[in-house]
C-alpha positions as CSV (number, residue, x, y, z in Angstrom):
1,X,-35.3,-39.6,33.7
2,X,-31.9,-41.4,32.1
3,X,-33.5,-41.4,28.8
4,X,-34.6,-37.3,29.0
5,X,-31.5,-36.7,29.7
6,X,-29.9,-38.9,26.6
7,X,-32.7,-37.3,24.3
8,X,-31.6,-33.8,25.3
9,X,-27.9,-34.5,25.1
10,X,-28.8,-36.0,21.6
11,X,-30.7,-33.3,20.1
12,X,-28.0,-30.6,21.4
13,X,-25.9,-32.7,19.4
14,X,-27.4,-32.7,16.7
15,X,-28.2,-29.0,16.8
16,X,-24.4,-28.4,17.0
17,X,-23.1,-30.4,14.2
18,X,-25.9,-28.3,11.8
19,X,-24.2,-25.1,12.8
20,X,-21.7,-23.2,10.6
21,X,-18.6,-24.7,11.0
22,X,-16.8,-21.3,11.0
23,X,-17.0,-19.1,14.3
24,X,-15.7,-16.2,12.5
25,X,-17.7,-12.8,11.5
26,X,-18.1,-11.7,7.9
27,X,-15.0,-9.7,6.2
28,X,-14.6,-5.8,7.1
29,X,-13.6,-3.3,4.8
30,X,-11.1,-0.8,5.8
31,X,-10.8,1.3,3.0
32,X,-10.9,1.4,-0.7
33,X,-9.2,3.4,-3.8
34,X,-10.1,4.1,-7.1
35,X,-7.8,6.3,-8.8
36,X,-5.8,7.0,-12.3
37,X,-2.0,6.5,-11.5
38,X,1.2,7.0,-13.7
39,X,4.3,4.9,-12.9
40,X,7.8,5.7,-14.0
41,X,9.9,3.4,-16.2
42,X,12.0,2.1,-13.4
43,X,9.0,1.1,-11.2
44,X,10.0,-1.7,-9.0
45,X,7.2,-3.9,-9.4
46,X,7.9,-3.4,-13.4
47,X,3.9,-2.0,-13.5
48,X,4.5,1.1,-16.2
49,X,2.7,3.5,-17.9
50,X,-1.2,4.8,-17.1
51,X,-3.4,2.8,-15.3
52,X,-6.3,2.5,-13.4
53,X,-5.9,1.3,-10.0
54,X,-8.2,-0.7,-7.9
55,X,-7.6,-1.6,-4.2
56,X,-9.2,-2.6,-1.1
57,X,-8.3,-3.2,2.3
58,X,-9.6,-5.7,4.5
59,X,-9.8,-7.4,7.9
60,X,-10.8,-10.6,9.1
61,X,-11.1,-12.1,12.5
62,X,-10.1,-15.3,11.2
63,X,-7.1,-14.1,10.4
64,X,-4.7,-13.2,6.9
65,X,-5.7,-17.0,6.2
66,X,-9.3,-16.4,5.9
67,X,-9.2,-13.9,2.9
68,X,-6.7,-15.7,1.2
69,X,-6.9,-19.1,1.4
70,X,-9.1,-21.3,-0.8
71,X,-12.7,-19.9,-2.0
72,X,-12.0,-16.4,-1.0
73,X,-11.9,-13.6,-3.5
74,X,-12.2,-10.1,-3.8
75,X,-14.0,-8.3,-6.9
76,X,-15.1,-4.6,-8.1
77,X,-17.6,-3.7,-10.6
78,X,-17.8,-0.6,-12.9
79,X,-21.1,1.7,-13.0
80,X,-19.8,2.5,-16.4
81,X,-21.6,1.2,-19.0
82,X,-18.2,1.5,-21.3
83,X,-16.0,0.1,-18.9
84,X,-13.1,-1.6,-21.1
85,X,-12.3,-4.7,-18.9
86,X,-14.2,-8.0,-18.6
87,X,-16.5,-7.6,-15.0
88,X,-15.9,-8.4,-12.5
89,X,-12.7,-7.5,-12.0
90,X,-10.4,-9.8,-9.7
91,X,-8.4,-7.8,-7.3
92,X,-5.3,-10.1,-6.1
93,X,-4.0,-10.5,-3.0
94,X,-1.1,-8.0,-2.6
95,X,1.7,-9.4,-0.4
96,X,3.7,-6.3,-0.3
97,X,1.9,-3.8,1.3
98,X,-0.6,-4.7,4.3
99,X,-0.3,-1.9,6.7
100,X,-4.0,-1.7,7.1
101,X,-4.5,-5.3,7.0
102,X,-4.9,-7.3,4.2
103,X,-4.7,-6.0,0.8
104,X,-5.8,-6.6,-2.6
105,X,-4.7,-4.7,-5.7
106,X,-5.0,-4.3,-9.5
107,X,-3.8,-2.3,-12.1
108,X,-5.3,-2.4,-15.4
109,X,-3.0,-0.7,-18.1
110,X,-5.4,2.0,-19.9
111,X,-4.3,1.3,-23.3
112,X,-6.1,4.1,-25.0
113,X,-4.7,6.6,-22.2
114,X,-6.1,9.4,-21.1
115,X,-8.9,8.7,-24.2
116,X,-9.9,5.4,-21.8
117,X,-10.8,8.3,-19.0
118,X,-14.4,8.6,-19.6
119,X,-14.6,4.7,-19.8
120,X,-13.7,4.9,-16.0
121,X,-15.0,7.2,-14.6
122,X,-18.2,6.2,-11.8
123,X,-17.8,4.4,-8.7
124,X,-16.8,1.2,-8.3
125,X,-18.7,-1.5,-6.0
126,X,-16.3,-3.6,-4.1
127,X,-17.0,-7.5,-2.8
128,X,-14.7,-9.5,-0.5
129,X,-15.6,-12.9,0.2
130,X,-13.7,-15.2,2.6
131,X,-13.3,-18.8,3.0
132,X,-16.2,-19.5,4.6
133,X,-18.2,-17.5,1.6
134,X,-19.5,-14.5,3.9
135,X,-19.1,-11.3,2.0
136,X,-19.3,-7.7,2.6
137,X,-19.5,-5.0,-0.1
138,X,-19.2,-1.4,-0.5
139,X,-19.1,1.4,-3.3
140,X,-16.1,3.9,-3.3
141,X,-15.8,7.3,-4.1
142,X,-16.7,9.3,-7.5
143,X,-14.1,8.8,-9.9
144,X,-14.9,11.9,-11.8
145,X,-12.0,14.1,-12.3
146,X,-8.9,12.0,-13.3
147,X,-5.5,13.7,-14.8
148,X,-2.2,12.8,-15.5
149,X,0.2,13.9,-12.8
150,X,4.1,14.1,-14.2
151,X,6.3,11.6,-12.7
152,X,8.0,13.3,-9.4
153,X,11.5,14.3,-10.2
154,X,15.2,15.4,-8.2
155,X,14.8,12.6,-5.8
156,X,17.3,12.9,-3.0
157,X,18.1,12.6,0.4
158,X,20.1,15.6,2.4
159,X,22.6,12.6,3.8
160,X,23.3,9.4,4.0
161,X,22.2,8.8,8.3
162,X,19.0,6.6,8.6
163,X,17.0,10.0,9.4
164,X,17.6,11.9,6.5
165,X,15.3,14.6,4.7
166,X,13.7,13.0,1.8
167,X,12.5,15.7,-0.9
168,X,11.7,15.7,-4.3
169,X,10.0,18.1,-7.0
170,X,6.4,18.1,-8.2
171,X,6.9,19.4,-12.4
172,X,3.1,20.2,-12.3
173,X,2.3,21.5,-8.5
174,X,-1.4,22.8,-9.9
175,X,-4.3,20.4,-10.7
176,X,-5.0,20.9,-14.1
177,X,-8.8,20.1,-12.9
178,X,-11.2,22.8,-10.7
179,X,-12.4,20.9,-7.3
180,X,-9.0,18.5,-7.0
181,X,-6.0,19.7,-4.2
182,X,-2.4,18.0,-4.4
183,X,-1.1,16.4,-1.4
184,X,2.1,14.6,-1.3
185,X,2.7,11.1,0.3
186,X,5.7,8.7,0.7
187,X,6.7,5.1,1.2
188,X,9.6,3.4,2.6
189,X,9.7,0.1,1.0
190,X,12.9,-2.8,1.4
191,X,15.1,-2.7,-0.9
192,X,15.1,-6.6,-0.7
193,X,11.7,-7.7,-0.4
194,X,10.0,-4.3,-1.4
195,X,8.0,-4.7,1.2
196,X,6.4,-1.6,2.6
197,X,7.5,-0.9,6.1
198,X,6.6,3.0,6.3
199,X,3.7,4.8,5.3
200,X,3.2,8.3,6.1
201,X,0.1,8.8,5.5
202,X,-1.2,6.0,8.5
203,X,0.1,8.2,10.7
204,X,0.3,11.6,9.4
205,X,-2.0,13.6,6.9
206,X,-1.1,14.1,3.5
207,X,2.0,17.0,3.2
208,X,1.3,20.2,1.5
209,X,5.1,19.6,0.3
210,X,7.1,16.9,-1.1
211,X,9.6,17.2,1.8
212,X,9.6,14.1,4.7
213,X,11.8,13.8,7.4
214,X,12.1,9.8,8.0
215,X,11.4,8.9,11.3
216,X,14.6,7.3,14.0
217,X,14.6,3.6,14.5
218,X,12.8,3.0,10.9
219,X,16.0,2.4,9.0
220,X,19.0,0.1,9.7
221,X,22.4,1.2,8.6
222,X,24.0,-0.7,5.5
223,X,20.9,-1.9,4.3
224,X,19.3,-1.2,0.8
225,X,15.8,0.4,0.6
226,X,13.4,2.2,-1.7
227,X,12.3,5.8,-0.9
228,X,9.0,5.8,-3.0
229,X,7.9,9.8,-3.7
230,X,4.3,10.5,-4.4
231,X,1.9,13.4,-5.3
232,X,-1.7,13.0,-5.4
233,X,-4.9,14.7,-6.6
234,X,-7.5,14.9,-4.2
235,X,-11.6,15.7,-5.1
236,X,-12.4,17.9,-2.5
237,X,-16.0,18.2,-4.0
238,X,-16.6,15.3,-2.0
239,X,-17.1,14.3,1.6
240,X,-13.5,12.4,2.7
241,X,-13.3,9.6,4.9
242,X,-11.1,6.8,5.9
243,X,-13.5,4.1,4.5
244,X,-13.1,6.5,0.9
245,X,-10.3,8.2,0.1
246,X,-10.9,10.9,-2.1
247,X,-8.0,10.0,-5.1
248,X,-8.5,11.0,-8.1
249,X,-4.9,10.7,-10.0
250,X,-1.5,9.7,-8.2
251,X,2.2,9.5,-10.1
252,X,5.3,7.9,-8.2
253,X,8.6,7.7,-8.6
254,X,11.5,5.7,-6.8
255,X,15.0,5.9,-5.0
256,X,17.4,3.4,-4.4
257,X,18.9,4.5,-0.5
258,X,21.1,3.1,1.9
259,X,22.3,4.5,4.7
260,X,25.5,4.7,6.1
261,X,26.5,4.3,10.0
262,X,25.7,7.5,12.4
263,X,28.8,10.1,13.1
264,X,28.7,9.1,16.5
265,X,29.0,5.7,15.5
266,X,31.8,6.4,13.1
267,X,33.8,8.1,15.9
268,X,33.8,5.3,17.7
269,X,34.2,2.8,14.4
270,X,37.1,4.4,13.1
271,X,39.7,4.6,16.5
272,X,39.0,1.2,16.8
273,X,40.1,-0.4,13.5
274,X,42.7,1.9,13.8
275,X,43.8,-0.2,16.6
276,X,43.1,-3.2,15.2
277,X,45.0,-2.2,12.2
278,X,48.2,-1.3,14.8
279,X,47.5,-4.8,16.8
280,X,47.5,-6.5,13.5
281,X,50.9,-4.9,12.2
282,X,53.1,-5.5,15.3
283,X,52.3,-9.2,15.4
284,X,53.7,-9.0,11.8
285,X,56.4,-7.3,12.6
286,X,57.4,-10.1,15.5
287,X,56.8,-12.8,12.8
């Protein structure tokens, strides 16, 4: 009976020590975008000029680590027979923006400008691959009506408190394309890090206008950020989802902000340096 029970125990070994050493399930695809976008001199990533852009975002349940680390990767392939870039394309990990988990991002300069468009157009099959080489794939939207939207202009704030109004102005508010809508998006990003910390579009749908009111508790005083303006075209031709966002073109613009304290908290700020001020003068004048 001893030795049964040895056998068993040994075979159950053995049986464990062939299984996968990773517990974790395959990768999981949030979303993906395929879209022209035009960026504005003074981007803040220095990424200029007319470009194709290619990004997915993922989730793991082995964590950040597990689509990162060494052996993962993530890749898209054209349908377009005339696509200009060597396939497939790498998409690198993106370590500024990861609001939907983790994301990967490229931009591929379209030297030929809008003359590259019909080399682009199609879908565009996406493959993540974690450490543990399990993959998932998908195929995004129709990239089939692309245009360049102007750079958004008149950036500004209505004050200087950490909920201001941020508006700006669209120079070309009509899609030059039948089937495509603009919408209007923006970021708030730290001035420091550039991080993204806001995005409005997680929690809200796109704007019909390029006017945001930045949310309380988002923004400390006396620190720098970015205030990132956007307007998009989007295919309404085609079925939207949140796995396939339906952008077709996208231009962006930036501006530098930093608040200043509250009124409320400048009432109180200013009585009491005054004081100090007095406090600080009659010592001298014991001296």
């Amino acid at each position: 009976m001893r030795k049964m029970i040895l056998l068993a125990g040994l075979i159950l070994g053995v049986m464990a020590c062939c299984l996968p050493l990773s517990a974790h399930a395959t990768p999981t695809i949030v979303n993906d975008l395929v879209f022209i976008e035009n960026r504005p001199a003074d981007d803040i990533f220095g990424i200029t000029g007319l470009r194709l852009q290619l990004d997915v975002n993922a989730t793991d349940s082995g964590g950040a680590g597990a689509l990162t680390g060494a052996g993962a990767n993530t890749t898209a392939t054209s349908s377009n027979g005339s696509f200009p870039f060597a396939q497939p394309v790498t998409l690198p990990f993106n370590s500024f923006f990861g609001l939907l988990g983790v994301e990967f991002t490229t931009n591929l300069l379209l030297s030929g400008g809008v003359g590259d468009f019909p080399k682009v157009t199609g879908t565009y099959n996406f493959t993540v691959t974690n450490t543990s080489a399990q993959s998932t794939s998908d195929t995004s939207h129709n990239l089939d009506k692309p245009e360049v939207i102007l750079i958004p202009t008149a950036l500004h704030t209505n004050n200087l408190s950490t909920t201001p109004v941020f508006t700006f102005t669209d120079p070309s508010p009509t899609p030059g394309i039948d089937g495509l809508v603009r919408r209007y998006n923006f970021f708030v990003q730290d001035g420091i890090t550039r991080n993204v910390i806001f995005d409005f579009s997680v929690t809200s749908a796109l704007s019909t206008t390029p006017s945001f009111l930045i949310p309380p508790g988002l923004l400390l005083p006396g620190h720098p950020y970015f205030l990132r303006a956007q307007s998009l075209d989007i295919d309404i031709t085609e079925t939207g989802s949140t796995l396939h966002p339906r952008f077709e073109s996208r231009a962006n613009e930036f501006l530098s902000f930093t608040p200043v304290p509250e009124p409320s908290n400048l009432v109180l700020f200013v009585p009491g340096l005054a004081a100090l001020a007095g406090v600080t003068l009659r010592r001298y004048r014991r001296k």
